[in-house]
C-alpha positions as CSV (number, residue, x, y, z in Angstrom):
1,X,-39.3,7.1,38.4
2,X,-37.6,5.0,35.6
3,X,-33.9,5.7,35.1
4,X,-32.6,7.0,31.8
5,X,-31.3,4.6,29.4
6,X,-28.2,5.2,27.9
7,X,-28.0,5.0,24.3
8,X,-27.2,2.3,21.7
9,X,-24.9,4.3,19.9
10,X,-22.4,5.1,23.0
11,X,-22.5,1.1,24.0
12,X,-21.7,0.3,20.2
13,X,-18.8,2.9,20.4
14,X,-17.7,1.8,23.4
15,X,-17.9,-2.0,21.8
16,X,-16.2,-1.3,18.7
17,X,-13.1,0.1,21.0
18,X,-12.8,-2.9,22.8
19,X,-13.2,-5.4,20.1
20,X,-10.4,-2.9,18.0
21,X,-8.0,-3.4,20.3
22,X,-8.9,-6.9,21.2
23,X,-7.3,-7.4,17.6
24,X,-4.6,-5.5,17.9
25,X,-0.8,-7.2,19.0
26,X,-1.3,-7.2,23.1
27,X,2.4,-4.9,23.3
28,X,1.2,-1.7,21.4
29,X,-0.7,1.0,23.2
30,X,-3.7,2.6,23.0
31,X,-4.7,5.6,23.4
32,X,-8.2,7.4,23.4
33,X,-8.5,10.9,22.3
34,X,-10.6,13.3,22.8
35,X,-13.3,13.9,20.7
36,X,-12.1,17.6,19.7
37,X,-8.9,15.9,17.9
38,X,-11.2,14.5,15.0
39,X,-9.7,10.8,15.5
40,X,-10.8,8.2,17.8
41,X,-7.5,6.6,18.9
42,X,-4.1,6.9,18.7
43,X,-1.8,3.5,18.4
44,X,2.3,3.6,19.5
45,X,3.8,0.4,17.7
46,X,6.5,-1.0,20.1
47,X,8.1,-4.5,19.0
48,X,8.2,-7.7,20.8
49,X,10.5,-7.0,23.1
50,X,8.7,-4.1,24.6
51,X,11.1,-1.6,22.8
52,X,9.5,1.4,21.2
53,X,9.6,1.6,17.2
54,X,8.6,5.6,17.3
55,X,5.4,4.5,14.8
56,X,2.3,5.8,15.4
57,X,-1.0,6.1,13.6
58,X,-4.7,7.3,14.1
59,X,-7.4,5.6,14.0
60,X,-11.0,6.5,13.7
61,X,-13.7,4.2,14.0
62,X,-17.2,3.9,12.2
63,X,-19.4,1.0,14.0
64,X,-23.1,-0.4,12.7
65,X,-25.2,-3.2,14.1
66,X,-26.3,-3.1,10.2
67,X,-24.6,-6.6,8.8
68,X,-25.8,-4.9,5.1
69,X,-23.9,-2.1,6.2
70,X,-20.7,-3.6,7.5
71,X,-18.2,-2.5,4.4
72,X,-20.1,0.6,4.0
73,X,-18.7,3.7,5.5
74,X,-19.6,7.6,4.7
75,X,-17.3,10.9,5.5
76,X,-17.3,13.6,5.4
77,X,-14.6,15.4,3.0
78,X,-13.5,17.6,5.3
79,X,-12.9,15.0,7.9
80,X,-11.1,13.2,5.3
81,X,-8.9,16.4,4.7
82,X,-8.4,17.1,8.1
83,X,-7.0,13.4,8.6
84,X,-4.4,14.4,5.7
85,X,-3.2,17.3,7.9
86,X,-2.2,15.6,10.9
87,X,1.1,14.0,11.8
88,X,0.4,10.9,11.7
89,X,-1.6,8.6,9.3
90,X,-5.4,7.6,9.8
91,X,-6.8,4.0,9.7
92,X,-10.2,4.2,9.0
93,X,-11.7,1.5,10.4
94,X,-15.7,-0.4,10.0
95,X,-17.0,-2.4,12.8
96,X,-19.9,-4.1,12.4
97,X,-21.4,-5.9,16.1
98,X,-22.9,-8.6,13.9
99,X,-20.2,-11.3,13.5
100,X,-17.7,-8.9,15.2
101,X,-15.4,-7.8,12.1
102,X,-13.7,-5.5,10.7
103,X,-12.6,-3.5,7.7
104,X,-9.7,-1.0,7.3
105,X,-8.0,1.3,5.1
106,X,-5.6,4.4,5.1
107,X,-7.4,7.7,4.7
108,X,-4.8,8.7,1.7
109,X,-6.1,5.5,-0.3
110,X,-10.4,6.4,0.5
111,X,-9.1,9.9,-0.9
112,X,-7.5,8.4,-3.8
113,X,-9.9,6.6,-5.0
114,X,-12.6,9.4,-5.4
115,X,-13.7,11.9,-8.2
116,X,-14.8,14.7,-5.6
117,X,-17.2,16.7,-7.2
118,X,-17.4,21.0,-6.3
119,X,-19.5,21.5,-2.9
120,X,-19.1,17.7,-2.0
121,X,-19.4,17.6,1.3
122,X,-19.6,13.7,2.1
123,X,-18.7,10.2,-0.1
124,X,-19.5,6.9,0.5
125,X,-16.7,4.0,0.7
126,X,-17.7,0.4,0.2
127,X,-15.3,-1.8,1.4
128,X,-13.9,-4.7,-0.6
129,X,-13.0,-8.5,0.8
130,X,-8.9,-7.5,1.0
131,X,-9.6,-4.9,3.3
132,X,-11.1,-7.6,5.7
133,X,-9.3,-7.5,8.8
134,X,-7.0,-10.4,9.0
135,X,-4.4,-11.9,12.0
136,X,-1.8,-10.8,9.6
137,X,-3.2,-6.6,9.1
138,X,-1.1,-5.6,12.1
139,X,1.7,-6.6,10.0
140,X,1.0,-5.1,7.6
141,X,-0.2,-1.6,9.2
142,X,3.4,-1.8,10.5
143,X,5.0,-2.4,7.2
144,X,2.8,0.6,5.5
145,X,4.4,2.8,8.8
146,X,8.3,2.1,8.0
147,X,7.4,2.9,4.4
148,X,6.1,5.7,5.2
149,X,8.6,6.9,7.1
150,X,11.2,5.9,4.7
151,X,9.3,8.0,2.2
152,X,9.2,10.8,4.5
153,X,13.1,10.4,5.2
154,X,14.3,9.9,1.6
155,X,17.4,12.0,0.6
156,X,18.1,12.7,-3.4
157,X,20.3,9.7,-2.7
158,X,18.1,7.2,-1.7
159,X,17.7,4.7,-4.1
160,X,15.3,2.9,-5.5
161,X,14.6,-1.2,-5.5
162,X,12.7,-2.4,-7.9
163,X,10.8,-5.7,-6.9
164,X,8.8,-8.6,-9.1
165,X,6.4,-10.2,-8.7
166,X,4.8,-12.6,-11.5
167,X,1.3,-14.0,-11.9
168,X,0.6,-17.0,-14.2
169,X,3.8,-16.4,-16.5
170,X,6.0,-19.0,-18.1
171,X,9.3,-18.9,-17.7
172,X,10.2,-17.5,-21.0
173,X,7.5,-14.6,-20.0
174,X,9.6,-14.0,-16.5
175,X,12.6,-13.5,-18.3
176,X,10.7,-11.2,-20.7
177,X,9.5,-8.9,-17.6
178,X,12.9,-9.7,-15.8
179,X,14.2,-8.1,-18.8
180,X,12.4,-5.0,-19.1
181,X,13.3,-4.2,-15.4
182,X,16.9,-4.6,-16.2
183,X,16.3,-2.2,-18.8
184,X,14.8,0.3,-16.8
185,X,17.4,0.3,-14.0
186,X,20.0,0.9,-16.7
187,X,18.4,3.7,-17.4
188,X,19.5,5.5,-14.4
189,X,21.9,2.9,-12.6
190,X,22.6,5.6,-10.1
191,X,19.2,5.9,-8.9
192,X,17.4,2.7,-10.3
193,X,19.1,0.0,-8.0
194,X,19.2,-4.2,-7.3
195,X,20.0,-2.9,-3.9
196,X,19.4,-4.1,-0.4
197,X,15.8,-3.3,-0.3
198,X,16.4,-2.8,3.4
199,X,17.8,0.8,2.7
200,X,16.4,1.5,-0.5
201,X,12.9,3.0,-1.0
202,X,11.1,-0.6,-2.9
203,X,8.6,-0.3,-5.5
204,X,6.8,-3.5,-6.6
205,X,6.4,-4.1,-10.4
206,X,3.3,-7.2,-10.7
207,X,2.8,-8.9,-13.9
208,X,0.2,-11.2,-15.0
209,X,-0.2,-11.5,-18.8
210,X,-2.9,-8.8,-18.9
211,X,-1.9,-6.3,-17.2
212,X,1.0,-4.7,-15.0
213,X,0.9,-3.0,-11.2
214,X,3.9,-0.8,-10.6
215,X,3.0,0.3,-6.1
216,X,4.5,1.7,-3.4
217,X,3.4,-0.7,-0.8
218,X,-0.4,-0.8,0.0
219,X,-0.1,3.8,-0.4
220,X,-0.2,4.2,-3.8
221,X,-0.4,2.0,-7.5
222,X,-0.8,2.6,-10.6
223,X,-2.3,-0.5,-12.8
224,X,-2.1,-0.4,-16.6
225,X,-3.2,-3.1,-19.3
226,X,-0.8,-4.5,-21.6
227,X,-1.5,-5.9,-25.1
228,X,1.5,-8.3,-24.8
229,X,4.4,-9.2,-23.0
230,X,7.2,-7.4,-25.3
231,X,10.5,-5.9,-23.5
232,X,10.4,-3.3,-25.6
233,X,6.5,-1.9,-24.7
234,X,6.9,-3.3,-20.9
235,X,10.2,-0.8,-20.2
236,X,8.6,2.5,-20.9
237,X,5.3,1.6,-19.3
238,X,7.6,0.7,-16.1
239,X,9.6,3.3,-16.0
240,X,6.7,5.9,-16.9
241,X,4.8,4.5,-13.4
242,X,7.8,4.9,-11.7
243,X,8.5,8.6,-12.4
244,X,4.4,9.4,-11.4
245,X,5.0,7.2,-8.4
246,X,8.2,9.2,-7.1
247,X,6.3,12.6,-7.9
248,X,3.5,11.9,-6.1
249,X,5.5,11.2,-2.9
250,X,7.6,13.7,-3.8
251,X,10.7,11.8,-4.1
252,X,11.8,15.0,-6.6
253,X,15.2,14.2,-7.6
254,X,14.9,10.3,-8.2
255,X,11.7,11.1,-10.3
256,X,13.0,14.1,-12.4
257,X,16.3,11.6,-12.9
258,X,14.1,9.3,-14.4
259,X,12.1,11.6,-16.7
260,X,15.1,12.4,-18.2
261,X,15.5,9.0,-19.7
262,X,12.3,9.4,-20.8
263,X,12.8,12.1,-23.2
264,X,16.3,10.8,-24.1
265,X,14.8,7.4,-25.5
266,X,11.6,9.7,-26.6
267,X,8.7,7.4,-25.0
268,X,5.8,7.8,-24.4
269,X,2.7,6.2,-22.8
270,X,-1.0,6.2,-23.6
271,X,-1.7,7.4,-19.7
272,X,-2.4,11.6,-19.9
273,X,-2.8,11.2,-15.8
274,X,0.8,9.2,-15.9
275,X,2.5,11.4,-18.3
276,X,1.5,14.8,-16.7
277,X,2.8,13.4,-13.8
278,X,6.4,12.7,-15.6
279,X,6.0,16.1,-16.8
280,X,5.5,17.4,-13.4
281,X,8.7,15.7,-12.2
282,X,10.8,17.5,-14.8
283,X,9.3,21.2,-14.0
284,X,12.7,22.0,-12.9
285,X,13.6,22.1,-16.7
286,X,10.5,23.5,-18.3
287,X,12.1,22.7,-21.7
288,X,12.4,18.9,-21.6
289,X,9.1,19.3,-19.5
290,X,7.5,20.9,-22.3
291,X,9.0,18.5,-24.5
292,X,8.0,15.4,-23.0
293,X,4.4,16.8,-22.6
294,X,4.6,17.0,-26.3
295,X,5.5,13.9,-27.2
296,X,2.3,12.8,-24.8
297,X,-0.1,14.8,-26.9
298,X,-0.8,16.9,-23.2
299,X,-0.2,19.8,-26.2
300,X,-3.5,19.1,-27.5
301,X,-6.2,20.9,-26.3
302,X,-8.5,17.9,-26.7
303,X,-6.1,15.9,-23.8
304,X,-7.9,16.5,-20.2
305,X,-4.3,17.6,-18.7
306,X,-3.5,20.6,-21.5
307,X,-5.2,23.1,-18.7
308,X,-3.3,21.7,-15.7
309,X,-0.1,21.3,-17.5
310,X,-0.7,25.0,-19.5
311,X,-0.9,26.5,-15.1
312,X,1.8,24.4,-14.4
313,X,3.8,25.7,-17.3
314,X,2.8,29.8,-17.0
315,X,3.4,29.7,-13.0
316,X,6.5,27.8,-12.5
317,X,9.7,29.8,-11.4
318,X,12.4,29.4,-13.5
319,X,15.1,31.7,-15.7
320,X,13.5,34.3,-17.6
321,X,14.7,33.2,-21.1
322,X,14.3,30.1,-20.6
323,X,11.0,29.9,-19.3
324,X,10.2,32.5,-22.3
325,X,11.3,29.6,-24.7
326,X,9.7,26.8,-23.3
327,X,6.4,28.9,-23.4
328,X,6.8,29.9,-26.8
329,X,7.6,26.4,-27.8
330,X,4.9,24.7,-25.8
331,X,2.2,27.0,-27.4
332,X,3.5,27.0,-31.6
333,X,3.3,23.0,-31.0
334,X,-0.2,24.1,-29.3
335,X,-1.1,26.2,-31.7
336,X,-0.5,23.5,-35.4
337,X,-2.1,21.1,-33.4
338,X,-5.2,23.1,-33.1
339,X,-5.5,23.6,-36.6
340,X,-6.5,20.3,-36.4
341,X,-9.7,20.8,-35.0
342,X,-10.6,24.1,-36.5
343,X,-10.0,27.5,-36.1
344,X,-12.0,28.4,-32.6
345,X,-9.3,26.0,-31.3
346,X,-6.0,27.6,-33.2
347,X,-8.2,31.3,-32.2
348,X,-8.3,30.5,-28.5
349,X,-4.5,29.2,-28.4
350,X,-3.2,32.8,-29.9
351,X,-5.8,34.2,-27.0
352,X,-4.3,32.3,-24.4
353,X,-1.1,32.7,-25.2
354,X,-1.9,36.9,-25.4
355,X,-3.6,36.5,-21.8
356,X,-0.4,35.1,-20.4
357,X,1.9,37.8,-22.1
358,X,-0.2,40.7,-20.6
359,X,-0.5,39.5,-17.6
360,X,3.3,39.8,-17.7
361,X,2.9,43.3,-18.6
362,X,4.6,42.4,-22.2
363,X,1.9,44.1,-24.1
364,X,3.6,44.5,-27.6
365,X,3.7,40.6,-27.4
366,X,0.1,40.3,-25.8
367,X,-1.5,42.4,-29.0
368,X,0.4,40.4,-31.7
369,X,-1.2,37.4,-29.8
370,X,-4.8,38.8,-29.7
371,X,-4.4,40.3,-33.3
372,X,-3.4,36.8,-34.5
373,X,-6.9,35.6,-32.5
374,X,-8.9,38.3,-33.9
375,X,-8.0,37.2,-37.5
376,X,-8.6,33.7,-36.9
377,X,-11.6,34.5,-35.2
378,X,-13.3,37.6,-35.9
379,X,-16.1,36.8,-33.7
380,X,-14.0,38.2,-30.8
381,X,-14.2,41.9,-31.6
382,X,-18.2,41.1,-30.5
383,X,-17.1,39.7,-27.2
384,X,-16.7,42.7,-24.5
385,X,-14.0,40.6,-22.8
386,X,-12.1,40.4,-25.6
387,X,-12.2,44.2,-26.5
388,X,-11.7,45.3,-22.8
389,X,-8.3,43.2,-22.8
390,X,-6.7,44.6,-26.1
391,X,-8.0,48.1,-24.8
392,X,-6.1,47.7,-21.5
393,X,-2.8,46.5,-23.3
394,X,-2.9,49.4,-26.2
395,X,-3.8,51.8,-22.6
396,X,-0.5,50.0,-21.2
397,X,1.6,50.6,-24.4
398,X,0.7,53.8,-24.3
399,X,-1.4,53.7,-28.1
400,X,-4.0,55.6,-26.5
């Protein structure tokens, strides 16, 4: 009777644990976990001297004998949300037995950098070369871990360093870009800070003469191409990828601090994704939020972020009047900017603007708004959605 062989896959599993901590700085430990807890290790950082650093991350390992598939990794998205949920942060991490290597990045970044699609279930991450794992990653992984927990820790007084970094500049182009940064601290001296970095949250503005890198560590960056290295265009672009950065991490009050100075010096960037975001950080104060978006064109209905900042606007809590204003403002800008691309557009601005007013249960307003889109575009009396709306507010204003 032959014995049953035990399969390849549980040997390379098995192998790609080993070799992974074979890599890994002899005094942190190691911990397997159970395959119900979604992750296939657990790492505790202690320091050199065998003292504990309270860091801790997941990892969870994907392992081929493929060499053509060593930097390519697939997972699933809800695996990749389910990392995001947990208390610590996920490594995900590709072995490949041929050659014994490996590659490695932070679930947050795989996610980042996809477009997920409705109904995706899985997406497919090629590794590049600087995500080769190196004698000098476990540094880093550490590094990425204090940030994090700085990040995690900040206070609305936390500054913020700013760091440079220059690629194949002159001199006279260093001081150019050491110039701009100066600017941009000035800007909000009590937030913006050439502080100790040690205590400050640092963010690391990267300059080559093509194009500028404004990151948070290796967790989040936002790259942008310049057409030349003027102090003038360089400070808003800075201080525009500074605000989305802060947001993101939800650093709130340095961010929104920031956006002010934004509006007060009335920039503005050719980023809709990094402009939102500056929006976003002033939602606090929905009329220099509504302001700034217009300045950005997000007012346009052509601009990909009019939808997401039209929700952000209708749904965010804030005094009545105030809130009323900022609407009302947000949409007449809306509105003449329609015009602009005929009268469907202006027609479905009015309509929009009625939906959000009944839905408020201020149906005198919500009919002047559909009776405005009616005239502009008489083709809605044909539409039964349209009818059974201005029915329900002349029911709710009692015109029965």
């Amino acid at each position: 009777m032959s014995m049953p062989l035990r399969p390849r896959s549980h040997h390379l599993e098995d192998e790609s644990i080993n070799e992974f901590i074979r890599v890994l700085p002899t005094q942190w430990v190691v911990r397997r976990k159970d395959h119900d807890y979604g992750v296939d290790l657990e790492v505790e950082i202690f320091d050199e001297n065998g003292r504990a650093t309270g860091l801790t991350f997941n990892v969870q390992l994907k392992a081929t004998d493929d060499p053509d598939k060593s930097t390519l990794v697939s997972i699933g998205t809800d695996k990749l949300e389910y990392y995001g949920a947990l208390p610590a942060p996920t490594l995900v991490v590709r072995y490949c037995s041929d050659g014994k290597s490996f590659f490695s990045q932070w679930n947050a970044n795989i996610l980042a950098a996809q477009t997920l699609s409705d109904g995706q279930q899985s997406i497919t991450y090629r590794f590049c070369e600087q995500e080769r794992w190196t004698a000098d990653r476990p540094a880093s992984i550490e590094r990425t871990l204090r940030v994090l927990r700085r990040l995690e820790e900040a206070r609305p007084s936390t500054p913020i360093y700013l760091s440079l970094h220059f690629e194949q500049l002159t001199d006279q182009q260093r001081w150019v870009v050491e110039g701009a940064v100066h600017d941009v601290q000035t800007s909000a001296p009590d937030i913006l800070k050439g502080a100790d970095k040690d205590v400050a949250i640092e963010i690391n503005v990267a300059v080559d003469p093509m194009k500028i890198r404004v990151a948070i560590d290796c967790l989040s960056s936002i790259s942008m191409e310049i057409e030349s290295l003027d102090r003038k265009q360089l400070s808003p672009l800075i201080r525009y990828a500074v605000v989305a950065l802060l947001a993101h991490h939800r650093i709130t009050h340095q961010a929104e601090r920031v956006a002010r100075a934004l509006v007060a010096r009335q920039e503005t960037t050719r980023s809709s994704f990094v402009a939102f975001e500056a929006c976003r950080a002033l939602a606090n104060d929905l009329e220099k939020s509504v302001e700034l978006a217009i300045l950005n064109g997000l007012h346009s209905q052509s601009n990909k972020y009019y939808g997401p900042f039209t929700l952000l606007l209708l749904t965010h809590p804030q005094d009545e009047m105030r809130r009323a204003a900022a609407i009302e403002f947000f949409f007449k800008n809306a509105r003449t900017a329609a015009r602009e691309h005929g009268s469907d557009s202006e027609a479905a601005v009015c309509y929009s603007l009625g939906n959000h007013y009944r839905s408020r249960f201020e149906y005198a307003k919500a009919i002047r708004q559909y009776n405005l889109a009616r005239k502009i575009r008489p083709a809605y009396c044909q539409t039964p959605y349209f009818v059974g709306e201005l029915g329900a507010c002349l029911f709710g204003a009692a015109h029965f």
